[in-house]
C-alpha positions as CSV (number, residue, x, y, z in Angstrom):
1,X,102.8,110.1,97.1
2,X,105.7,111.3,99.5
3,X,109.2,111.8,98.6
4,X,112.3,112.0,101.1
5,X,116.0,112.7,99.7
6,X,117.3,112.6,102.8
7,X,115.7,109.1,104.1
8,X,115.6,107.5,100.7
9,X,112.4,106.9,101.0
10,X,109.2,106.8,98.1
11,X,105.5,106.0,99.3
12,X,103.0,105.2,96.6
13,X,99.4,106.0,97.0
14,X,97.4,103.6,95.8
15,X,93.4,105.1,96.1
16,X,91.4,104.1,99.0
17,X,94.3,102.4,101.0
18,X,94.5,104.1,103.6
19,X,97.1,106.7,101.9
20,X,95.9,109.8,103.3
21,X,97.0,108.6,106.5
22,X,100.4,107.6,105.7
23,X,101.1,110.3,103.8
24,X,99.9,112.8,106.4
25,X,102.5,110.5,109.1
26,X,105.5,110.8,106.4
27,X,104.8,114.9,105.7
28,X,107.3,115.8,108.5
29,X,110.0,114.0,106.3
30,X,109.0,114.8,103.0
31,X,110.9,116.6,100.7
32,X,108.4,116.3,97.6
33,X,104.6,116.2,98.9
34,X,102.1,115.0,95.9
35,X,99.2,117.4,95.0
36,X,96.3,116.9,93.4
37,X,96.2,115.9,89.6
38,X,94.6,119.0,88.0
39,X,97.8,121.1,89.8
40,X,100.2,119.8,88.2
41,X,103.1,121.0,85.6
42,X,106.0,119.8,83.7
43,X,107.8,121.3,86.6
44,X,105.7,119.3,89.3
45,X,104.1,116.6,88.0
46,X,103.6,114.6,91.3
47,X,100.2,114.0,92.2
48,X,98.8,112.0,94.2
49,X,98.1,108.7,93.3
50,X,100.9,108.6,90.6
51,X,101.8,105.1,89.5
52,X,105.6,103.3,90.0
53,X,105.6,103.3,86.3
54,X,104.8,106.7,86.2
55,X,107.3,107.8,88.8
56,X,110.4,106.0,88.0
57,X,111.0,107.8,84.2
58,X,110.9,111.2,86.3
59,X,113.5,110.2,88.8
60,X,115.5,109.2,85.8
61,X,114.9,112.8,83.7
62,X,116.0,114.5,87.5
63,X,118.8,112.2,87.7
64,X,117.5,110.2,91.2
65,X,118.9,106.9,91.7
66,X,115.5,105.1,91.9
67,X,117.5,101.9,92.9
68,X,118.7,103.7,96.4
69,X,115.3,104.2,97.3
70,X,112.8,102.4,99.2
71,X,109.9,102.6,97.8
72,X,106.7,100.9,99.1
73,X,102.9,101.6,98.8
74,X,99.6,99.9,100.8
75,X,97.3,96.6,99.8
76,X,94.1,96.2,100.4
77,X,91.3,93.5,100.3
78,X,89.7,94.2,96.9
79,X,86.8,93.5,97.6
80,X,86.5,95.9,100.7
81,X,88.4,98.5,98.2
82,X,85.9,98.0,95.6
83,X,83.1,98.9,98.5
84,X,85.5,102.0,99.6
85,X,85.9,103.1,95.7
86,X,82.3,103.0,95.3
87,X,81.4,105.2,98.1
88,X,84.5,107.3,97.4
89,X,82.9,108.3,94.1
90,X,79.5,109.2,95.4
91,X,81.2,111.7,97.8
92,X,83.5,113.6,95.2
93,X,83.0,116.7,93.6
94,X,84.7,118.5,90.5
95,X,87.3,121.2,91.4
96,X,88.3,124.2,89.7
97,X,91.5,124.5,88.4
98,X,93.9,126.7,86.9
99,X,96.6,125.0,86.3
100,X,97.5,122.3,83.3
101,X,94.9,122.2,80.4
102,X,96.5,118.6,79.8
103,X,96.1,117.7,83.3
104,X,92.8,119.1,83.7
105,X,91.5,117.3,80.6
106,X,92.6,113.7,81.7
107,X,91.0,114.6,85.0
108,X,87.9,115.7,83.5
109,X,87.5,112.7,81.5
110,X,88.2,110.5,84.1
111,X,86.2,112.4,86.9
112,X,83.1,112.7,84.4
113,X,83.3,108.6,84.6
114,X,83.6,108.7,87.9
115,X,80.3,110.2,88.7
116,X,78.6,108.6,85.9
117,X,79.6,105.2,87.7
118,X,78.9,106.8,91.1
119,X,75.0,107.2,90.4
120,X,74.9,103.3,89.6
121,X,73.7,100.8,92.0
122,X,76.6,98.7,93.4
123,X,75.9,96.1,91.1
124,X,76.1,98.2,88.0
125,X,79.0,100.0,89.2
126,X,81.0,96.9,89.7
127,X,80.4,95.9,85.8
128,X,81.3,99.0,84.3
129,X,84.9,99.3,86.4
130,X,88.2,98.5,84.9
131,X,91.4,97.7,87.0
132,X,93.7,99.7,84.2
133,X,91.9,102.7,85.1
134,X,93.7,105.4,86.9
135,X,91.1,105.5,89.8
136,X,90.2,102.0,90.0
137,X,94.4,100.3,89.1
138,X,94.6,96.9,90.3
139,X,97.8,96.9,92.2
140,X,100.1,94.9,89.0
141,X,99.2,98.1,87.2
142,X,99.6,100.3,90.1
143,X,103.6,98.5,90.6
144,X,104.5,96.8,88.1
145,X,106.4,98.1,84.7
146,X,104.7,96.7,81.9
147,X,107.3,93.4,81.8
148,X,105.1,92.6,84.8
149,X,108.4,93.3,87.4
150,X,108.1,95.2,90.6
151,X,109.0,98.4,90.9
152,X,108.5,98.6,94.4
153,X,110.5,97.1,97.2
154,X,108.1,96.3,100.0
155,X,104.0,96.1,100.1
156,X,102.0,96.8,103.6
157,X,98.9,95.5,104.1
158,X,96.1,98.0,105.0
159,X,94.1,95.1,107.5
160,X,97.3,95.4,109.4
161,X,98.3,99.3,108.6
162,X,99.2,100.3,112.2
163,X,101.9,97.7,113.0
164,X,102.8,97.1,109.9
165,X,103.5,100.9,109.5
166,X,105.4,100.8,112.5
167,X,107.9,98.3,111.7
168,X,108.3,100.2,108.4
169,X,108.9,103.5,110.2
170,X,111.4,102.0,112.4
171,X,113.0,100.4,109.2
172,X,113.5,103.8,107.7
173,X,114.7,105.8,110.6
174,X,111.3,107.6,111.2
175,X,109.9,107.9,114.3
176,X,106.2,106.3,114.8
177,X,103.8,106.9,117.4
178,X,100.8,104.3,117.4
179,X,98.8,105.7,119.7
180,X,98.5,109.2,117.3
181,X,97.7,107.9,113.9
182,X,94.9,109.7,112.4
183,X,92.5,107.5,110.3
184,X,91.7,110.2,107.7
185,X,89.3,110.1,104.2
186,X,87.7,107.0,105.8
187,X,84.2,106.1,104.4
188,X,81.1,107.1,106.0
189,X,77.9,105.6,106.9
190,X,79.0,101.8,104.7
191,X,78.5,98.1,105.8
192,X,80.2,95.7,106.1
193,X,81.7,94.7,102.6
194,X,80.3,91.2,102.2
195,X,76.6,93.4,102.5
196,X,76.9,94.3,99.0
197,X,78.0,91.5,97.1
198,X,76.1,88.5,95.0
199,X,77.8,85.8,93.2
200,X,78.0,88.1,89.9
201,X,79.8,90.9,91.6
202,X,82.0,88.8,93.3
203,X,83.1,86.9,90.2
204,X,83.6,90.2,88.8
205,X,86.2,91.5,91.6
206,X,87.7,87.8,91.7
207,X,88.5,88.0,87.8
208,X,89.7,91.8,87.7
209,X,92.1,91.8,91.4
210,X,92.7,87.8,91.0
211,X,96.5,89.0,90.9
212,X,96.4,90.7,94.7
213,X,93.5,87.8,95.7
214,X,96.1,85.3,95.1
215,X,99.4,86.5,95.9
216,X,98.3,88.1,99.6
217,X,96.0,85.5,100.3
218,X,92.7,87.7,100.8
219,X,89.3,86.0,100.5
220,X,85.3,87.2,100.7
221,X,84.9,86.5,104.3
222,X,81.1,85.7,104.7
């Protein structure tokens, strides 16, 4: 998550869309930088994949205008995220913290999952997910207040992230250089999504993103 006061600008980091990237491009204009979830305080409590209906309540306590911001976060094809979460988890590690027994206990919980999930084969893993869960939102939950109304103003797709970036840049008033972006926290040594689907799995991801799946169009391209 990025903040800027002075270009009115809010990114929202849904996991494993590409988020590490945009937020390192929009650091130079932040004025609130997210940190990781078991650093957080009363004082701070941005971190890093913070939900819309999360976020807005604290500009309201701080007395930010959430209206005169623009506040936009990344898609991606679910079922290539699914792939990306799955190998995500088999590379993460617990971290030592000493900050926020409350935040360090949600994170434990949630990390302990994590792994559990992490050892399972795809298959497995896929069955035991859930799109309300912080690490695995599907992007209603991620967006959306719980009246089902956006909270955001505009959605880039990650299969187009570079232009699409861009033109968002430009729309802001931040300069963008196309040539420099740095692909960062990309997943190592995977295959090709489609590789690691069978009907039951893709039912699965069908039924839990359906919302995304239809509204943006994505399909399982054999």
């Amino acid at each position: 998550m990025r903040i800027s006061h002075k270009y009115r600008f809010v990114f929202l980091a849904n996991l494993r869309t590409g988020s590490t990237t945009v937020r390192s491009i929009l650091d130079h204009y932040s004025d609130i930088k997210s940190v990781h979830i078991t650093q957080i305080s009363e004082r701070f409590p941005f971190y890093y994949h913070i939900s819309a209906q999360e976020l807005k309540p604290i500009f309201e306590e701080r007395g930010w205008d959430w209206s005169k911001y623009k506040k936009f976060c990344v898609i991606r094809n679910p079922y290539d995220r699914i792939v990306s979460l799955y190998h995500h988890s088999q590379q993460m590690k617990f971290k030592k913290s000493s900050h926020s027994p409350k935040a360090q206990l949600r994170f434990f919980k949630e990390r302990v999952q994590y792994l559990v999930d992490s050892k399972k084969p795809f298959r497995d893993y896929v069955t035991s997910i859930s799109p309300k869960n912080r690490l695995t939102t599907s992007l209603k939950e991620f967006v959306c207040d719980k009246k089902g109304d956006f909270l955001v103003d505009d959605i880039l797709v990650f299969e187009n992230l570079t232009s699409e970036l861009q033109a968002y840049c430009k729309k802001i008033r931040l300069e963008f250089d196309s040539e420099s972006v740095p692909y960062l926290n990309a997943s190592q040594n995977r295959k090709f999504y489609t590789k690691y689907y069978d009907n039951l799995t893709k039912r699965r991801v069908a039924s839990m993103y359906a919302y995304e799946i239809e509204q943006f169009g994505y399909d399982f391209k054999e």
